[in-house]
C-alpha positions in Angstrom: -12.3 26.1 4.6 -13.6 22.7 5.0 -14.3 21.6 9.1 -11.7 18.6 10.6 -13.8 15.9 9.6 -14.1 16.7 6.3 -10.9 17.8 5.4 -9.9 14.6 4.4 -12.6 15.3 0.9 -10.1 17.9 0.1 -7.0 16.6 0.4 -5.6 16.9 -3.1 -3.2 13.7 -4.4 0.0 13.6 -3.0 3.3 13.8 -4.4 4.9 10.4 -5.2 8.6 9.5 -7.1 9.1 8.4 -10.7 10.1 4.8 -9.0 7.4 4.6 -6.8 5.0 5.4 -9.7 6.1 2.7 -11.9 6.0 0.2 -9.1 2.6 1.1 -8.2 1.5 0.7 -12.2 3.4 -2.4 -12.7 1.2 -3.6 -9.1 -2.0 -2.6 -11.0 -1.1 -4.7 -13.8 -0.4 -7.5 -11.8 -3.9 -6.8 -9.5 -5.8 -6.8 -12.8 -4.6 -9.6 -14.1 -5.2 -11.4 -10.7 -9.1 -10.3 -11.3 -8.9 -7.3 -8.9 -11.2 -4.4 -9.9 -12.4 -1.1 -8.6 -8.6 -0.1 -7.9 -8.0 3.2 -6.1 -4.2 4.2 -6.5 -2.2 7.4 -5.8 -1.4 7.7 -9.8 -3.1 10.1 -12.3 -6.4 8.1 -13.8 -7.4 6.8 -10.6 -9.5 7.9 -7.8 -7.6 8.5 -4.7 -7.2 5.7 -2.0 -8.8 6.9 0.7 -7.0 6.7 4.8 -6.7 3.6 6.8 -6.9 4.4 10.8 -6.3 2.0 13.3 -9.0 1.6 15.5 -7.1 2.3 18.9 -5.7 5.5 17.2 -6.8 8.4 15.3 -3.6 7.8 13.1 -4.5 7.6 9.5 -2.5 6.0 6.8 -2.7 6.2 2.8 -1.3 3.6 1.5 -0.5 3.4 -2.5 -3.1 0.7 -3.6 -6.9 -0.3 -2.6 -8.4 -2.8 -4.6 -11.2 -5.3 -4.1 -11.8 -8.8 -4.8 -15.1 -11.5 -4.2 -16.2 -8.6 -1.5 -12.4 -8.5 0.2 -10.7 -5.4 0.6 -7.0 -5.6 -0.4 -4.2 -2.9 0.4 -1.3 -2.8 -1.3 1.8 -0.5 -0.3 5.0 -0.5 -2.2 8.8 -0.5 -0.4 11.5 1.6 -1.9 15.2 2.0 -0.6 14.4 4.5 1.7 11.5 2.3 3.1 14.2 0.0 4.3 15.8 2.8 6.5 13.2 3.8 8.1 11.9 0.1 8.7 10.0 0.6 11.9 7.7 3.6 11.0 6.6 1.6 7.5 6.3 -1.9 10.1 4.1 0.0 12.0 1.9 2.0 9.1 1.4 -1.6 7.3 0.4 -3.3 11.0 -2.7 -0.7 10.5 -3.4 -1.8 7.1 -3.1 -5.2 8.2 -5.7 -5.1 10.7 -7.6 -3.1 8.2 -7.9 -5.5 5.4 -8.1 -8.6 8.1 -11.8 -6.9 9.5 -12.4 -6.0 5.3 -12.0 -9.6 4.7 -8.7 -9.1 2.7 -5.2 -9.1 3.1 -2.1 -6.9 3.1 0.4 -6.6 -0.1 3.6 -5.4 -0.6 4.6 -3.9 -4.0 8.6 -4.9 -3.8 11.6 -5.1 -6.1 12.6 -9.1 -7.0 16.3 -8.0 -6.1 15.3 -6.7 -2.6 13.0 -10.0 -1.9 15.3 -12.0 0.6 16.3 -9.0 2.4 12.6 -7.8 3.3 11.3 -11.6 3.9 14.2 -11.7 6.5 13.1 -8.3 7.9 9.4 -9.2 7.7 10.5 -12.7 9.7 10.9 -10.4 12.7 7.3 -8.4 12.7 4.1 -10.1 13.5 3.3 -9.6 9.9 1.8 -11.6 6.9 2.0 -9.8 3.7 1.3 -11.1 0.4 4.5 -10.4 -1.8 4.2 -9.3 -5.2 7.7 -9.0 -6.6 8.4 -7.1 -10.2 11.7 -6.3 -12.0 13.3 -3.3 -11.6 13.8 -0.8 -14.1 17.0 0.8 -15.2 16.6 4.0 -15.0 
């Protein structure tokens, strides 16, 4: 049994939705052809992004996407329906990977549907946030 600071090695990849899968590969695509590399994403052929903590807190975060760019650190998280109802926990889990990427030299994204883009710029209006906004098509499923 591994000790508490190392349990984080073990932790084995987390269970994500169809929808969330496909917007996290059609992100990668996107990152890659933006000339990201070294991508770490919670889908089968990559390597696990690892936790985010704040540094006031000992709250740790995984978001869905880590990539890097010209030495930046980048984190990308995606928002599905249920993301919008619980609005506040997500404002506050993409605040620490805001701050995150800012001291990494990078910048926040958000992985969204086109359909849903007025409704979270509005919502994001209201936070002290700046995300980068990388909108794809939904799929019918």
């Amino acid at each position: 049994m591994p000790i508490f600071g190392d349990q984080y090695t073990y932790m084995t990849k987390r269970k994500i939705s169809a929808s969330r899968e496909r917007m996290i590969r059609s992100g990668i695509a996107y990152l890659r052809f933006k000339g990201f590399h070294e991508i770490k994403a919670g889908v089968d052929e990559f390597k696990e992004p690892q936790l985010v903590f704040n540094r006031q807190h000992e709250i740790g975060f995984q978001p869905d996407v880590i990539a890097y760019r010209n030495f930046a650190t980048f984190i990308f998280d995606t928002i599905e329906d249920q993301d919008l109802e619980t609005w506040g926990e997500c404002c506050q889990k993409w605040e620490v990977f805001e701050e995150f990427a800012l001291r990494k030299k990078g910048k926040l994204g958000l992985i969204i549907y086109s359909d849903q883009a007025e409704l979270i710029k509005e919502r994001l209006a209201n936070t002290a946030l700046d995300p980068t906004l990388i909108q794809i098509k939904k799929q019918v499923e």
